[in-house]
N, C-alpha and C positions, 0 to 999 in steps of 0.2 A: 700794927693791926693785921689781924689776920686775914688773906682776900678771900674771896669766894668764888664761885661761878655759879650762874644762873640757870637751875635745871626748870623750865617751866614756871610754875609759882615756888620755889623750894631755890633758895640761896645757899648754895652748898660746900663749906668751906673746904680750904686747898689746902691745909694741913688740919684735920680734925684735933679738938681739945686731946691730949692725952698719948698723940700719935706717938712713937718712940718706932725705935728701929735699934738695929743691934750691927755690930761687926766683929768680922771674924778676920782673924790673924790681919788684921789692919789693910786684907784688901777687898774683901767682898763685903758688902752694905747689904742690907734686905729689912724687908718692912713690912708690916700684912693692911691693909685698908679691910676695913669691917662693913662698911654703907654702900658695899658693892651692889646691889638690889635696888639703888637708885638711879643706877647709872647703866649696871651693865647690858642690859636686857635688850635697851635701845640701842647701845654701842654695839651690842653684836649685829643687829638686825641693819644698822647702815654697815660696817663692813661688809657681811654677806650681799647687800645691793649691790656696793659699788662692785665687789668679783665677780656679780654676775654681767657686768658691762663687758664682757668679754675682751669688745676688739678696742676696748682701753686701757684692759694693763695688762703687762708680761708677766706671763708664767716664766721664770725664771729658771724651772727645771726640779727634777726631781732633786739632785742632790745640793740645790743652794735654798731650799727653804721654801718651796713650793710655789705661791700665789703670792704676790708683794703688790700693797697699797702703799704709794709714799707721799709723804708732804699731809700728816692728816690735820697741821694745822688749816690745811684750803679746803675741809671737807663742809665747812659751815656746821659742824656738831658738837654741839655744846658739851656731851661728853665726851668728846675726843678731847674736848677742848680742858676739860676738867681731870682728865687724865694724865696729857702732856705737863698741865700746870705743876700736878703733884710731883711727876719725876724731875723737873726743873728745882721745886723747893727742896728735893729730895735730896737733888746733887750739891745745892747751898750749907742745908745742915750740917752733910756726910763728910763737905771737904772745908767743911766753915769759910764760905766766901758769901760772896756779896752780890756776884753776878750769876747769869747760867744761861747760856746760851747752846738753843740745841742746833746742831749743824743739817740735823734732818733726823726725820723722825718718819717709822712708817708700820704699817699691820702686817704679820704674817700668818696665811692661813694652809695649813696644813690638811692636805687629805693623805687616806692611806696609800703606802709605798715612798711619801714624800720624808726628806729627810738633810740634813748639813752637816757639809763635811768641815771640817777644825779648821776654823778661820781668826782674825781678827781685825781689830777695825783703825784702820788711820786716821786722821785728822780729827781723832777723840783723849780726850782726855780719860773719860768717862765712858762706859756704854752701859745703857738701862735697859731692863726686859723685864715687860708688864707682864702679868697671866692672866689672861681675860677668861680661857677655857681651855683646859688640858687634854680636850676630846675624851675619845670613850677607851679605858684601860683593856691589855693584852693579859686574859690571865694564863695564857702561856710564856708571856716575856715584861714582866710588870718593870724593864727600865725600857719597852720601847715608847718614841715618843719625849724622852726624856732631855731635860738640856743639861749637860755637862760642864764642868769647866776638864781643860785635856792639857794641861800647860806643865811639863816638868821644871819649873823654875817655882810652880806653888807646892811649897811643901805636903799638903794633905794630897795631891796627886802623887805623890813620891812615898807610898808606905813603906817600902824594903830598903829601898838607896837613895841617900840624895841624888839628883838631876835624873831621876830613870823613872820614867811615867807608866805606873802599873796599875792606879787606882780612879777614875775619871770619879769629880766629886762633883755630885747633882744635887742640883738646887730644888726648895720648895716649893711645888707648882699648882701649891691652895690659888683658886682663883682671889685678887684681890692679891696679890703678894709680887711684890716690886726686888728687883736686885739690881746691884749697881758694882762696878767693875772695873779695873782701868781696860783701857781700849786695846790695848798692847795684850789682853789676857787670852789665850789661845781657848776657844769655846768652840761645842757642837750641839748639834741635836743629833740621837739616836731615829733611825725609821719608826716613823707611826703608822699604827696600823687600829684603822678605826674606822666605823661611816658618821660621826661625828664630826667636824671639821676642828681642826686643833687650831687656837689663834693666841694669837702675842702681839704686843707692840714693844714697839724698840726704838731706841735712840742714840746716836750721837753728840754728848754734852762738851761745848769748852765752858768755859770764863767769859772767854770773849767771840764774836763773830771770827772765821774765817774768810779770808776771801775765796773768790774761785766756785767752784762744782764741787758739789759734796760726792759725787760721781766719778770712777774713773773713766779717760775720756774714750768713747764712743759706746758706751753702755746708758747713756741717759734714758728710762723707761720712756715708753710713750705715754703714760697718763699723766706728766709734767707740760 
């Protein structure tokens, strides 16, 4: 059966009737959610809160991704709550298993100048990035802002030469649109430039729990 989460009087299921999703070259998953108008209005308006608690969480810096909210399963927000659900059932379909466990899950809200430099993520199997709002577009530079994949071991990053990365291949950032990824996948964000605030959530999925800090050690935020 399929579950739901409880928005108010409105029981709102975690894989809607007819959901599909697509994948490309067997590593990148994506999905678009349609019923974003019941959710996300309210989701943005508590991340926006909780960032303005200022001397409770780290800004982390221009170049890692601006303003980070983590752990939004402890936010008591039922569309947080309805969001994290969906990328968990997201990563069961995608990798057909049984389990899905996130190692930590958090918001990232972007102002302009903010931006991430080509990372990737350990103790994942999987890493997922919601587009909640892609902020307000540069029509001087329409990829800033943008999340890339930057990894010359994926062949569509490689248009001229195998292993020589010349093409960064950006993902669809319709709000409501989910991608999923192996953790190992080297990804960025280009600089945005916007007075809109740009936000995402993200995730770390295994199978199974981790033990340990999902955190390398002495970086743990202080809103934990």
């Amino acid at each position: 059966m399929n579950r739901v989460v409880q928005l108010g009087d409105r029981a709102v299921p975690v894989w809607p009737d007819g959901q599909s999703f697509d994948t490309l070259d067997g590593i990148l998953h994506s999905t678009r959610f349609t019923d974003t108008d019941l959710y996300h209005p309210r989701l943005k308006q508590v991340i926006l809160e909780l960032v303005q608690e200022a001397s409770a969480i780290k800004r982390w810096g221009r170049s890692t991704g601006g303003t980070k909210v983590h752990h939004l399963d402890r936010w008591g927000c039922a569309e947080a709550t309805l969001v994290q659900e969906r990328a968990l059932e997201f990563f069961r379909r995608a990798l057909k298993c049984s389990t899905a466990v996130a190692d930590l899950g958090w918001a990232n809200v972007y102002r302009d100048g903010d931006y991430c430099l080509p990372h990737s993520h350990y103790r994942a199997t999987a890493s997922l990035v919601y587009f909640l709002d892609p902020g307000d577009a540069d029509a001087k530079d329409p990829d800033a802002g943008r999340f890339g994949i930057v990894d010359p071991r994926y062949a569509r990053c490689c248009t001229y030469q195998e292993g020589c990365l010349t093409t960064p291949f950006y993902a669809d950032m319709t709000p409501g649109s989910l991608i999923m990824f192996p953790g190992s996948v080297v990804h960025a964000v280009n600089p945005y430039r916007g007075e809109r605030p740009r936000i995402t959530l993200s995730w770390n999925v295994n199978e199974n729990a981790i033990e340990g800090s999902p955190f390398p050690p002495g970086i743990e935020p202080r809103e934990t």
